[in-house]
C-alpha positions as CSV (number, residue, x, y, z in Angstrom):
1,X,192.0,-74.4,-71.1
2,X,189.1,-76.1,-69.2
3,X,189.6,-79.5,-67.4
4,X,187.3,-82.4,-69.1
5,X,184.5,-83.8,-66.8
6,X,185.4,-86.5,-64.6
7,X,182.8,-88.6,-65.4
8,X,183.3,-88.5,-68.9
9,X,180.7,-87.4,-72.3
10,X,180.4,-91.1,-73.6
11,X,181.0,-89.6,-76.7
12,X,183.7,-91.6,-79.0
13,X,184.5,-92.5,-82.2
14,X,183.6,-96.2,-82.2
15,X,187.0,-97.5,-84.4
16,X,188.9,-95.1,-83.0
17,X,192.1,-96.9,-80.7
18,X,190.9,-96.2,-76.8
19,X,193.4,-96.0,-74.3
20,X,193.1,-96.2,-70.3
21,X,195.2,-94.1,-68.3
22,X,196.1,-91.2,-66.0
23,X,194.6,-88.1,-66.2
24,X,196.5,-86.0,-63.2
25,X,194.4,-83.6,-61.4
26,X,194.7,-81.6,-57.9
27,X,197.0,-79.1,-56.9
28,X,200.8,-78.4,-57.1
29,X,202.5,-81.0,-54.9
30,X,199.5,-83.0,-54.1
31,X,198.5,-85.0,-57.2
32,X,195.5,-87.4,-57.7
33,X,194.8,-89.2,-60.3
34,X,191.8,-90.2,-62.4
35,X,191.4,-93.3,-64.0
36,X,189.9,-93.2,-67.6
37,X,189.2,-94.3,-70.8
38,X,190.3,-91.6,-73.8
39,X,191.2,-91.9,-77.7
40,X,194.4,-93.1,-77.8
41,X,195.8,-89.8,-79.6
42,X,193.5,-87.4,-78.1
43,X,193.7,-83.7,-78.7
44,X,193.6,-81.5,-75.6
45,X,189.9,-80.7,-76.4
46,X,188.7,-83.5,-76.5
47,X,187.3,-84.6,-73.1
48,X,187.2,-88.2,-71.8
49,X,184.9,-91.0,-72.6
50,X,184.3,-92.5,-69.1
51,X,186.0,-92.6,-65.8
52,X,187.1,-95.9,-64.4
53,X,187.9,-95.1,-61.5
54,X,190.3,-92.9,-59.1
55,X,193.9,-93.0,-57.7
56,X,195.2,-90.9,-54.6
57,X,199.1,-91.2,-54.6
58,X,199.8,-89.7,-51.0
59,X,199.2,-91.7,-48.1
60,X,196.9,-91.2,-45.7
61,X,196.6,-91.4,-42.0
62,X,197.2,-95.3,-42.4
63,X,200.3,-95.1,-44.3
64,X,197.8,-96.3,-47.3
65,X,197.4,-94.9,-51.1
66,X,193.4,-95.2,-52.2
67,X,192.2,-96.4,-55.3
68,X,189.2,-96.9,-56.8
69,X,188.7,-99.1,-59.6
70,X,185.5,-99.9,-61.7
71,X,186.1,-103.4,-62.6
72,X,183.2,-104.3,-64.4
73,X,183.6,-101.1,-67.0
74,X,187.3,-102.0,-67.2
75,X,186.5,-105.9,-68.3
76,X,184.4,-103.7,-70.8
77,X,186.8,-101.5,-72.3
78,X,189.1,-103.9,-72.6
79,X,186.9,-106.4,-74.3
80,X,186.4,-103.2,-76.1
81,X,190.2,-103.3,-77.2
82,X,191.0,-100.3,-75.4
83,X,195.0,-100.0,-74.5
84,X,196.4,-100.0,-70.8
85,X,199.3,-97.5,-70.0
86,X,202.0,-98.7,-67.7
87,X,201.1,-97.1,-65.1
88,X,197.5,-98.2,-64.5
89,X,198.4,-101.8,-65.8
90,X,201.3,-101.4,-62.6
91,X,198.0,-100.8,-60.4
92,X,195.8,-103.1,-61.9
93,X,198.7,-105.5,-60.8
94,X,198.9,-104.9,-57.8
95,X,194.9,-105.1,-56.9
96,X,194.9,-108.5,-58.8
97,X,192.8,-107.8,-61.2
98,X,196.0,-108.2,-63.8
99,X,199.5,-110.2,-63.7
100,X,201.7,-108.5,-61.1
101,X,204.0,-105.6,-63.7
102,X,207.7,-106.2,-63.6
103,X,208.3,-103.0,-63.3
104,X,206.6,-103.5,-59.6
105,X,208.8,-106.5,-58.8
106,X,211.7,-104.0,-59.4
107,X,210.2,-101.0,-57.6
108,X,210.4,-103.6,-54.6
109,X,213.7,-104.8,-55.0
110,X,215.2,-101.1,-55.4
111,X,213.4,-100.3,-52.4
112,X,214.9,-103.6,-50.5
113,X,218.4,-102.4,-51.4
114,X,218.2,-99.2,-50.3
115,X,216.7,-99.8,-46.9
116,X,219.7,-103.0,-46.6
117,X,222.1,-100.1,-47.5
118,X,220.3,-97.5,-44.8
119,X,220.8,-100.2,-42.1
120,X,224.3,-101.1,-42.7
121,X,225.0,-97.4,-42.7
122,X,223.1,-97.3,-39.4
123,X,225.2,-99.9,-37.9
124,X,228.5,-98.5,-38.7
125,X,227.7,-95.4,-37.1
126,X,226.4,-96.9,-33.9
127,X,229.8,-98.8,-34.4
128,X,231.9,-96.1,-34.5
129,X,229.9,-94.5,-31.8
130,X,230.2,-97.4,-29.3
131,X,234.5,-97.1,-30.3
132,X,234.4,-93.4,-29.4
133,X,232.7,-93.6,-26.0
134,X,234.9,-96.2,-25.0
């Protein structure tokens, strides 16, 4: 089955429900991401209506994940009345362009726990460590 164009037909039906999401591309192990706007209950066939923009979940060199974000078409689309998937509303969040997602706020404070946990687990060890030499 062929991949739909990235940068879209502009071809929709206009009272059809749009929806902007995820469209995973790239290679086994090393997903990206393109931003887009689609019919809500699109049929594999049917290729996108625009790209929005781009999302590259592995870091870089920096430490940093890219995104790209067409905020003008976005104000569009969803003036439009075109849906926003979790996932993109999560990174729309986090560039401001949206409310920050709750589902962000407890990404973070997962994360927070497990490193508090990693570090008293270092500690004891050094602790038990420092007992044994003496």
């Amino acid at each position: 089955m062929p991949l739909p164009p990235a940068s879209g037909t502009g071809k929709y039906f206009a009272r059809a429900a749009k929806s902007i999401r995820l469209i995973r591309q790239g290679c086994t192990n090393r997903p990206f991401f393109h931003i887009s706007v689609t019919h809500r209950r699109r049929l594999n066939s049917q290729p996108v209506i625009e790209q929005l923009g781009s999302y590259d979940p592995m870091p870089n060199f920096n430490n940093e994940k890219l995104v790209a974000l067409n905020l003008e078409r976005m104000k569009f689309w969803l003036g439009q009345g075109a849906h926003v998937t979790t996932p993109v509303a999560e990174l729309l969040g986090l560039s401001g362009f949206f409310p920050i997602h709750p589902r962000s706020y407890m990404t973070a404070w997962r994360n927070r726990r497990t490193e508090k946990e990693n570090l008293e687990k270092q500690k004891e060890a050094e602790a038990a460590e420092a007992a044994k030499a003496e």
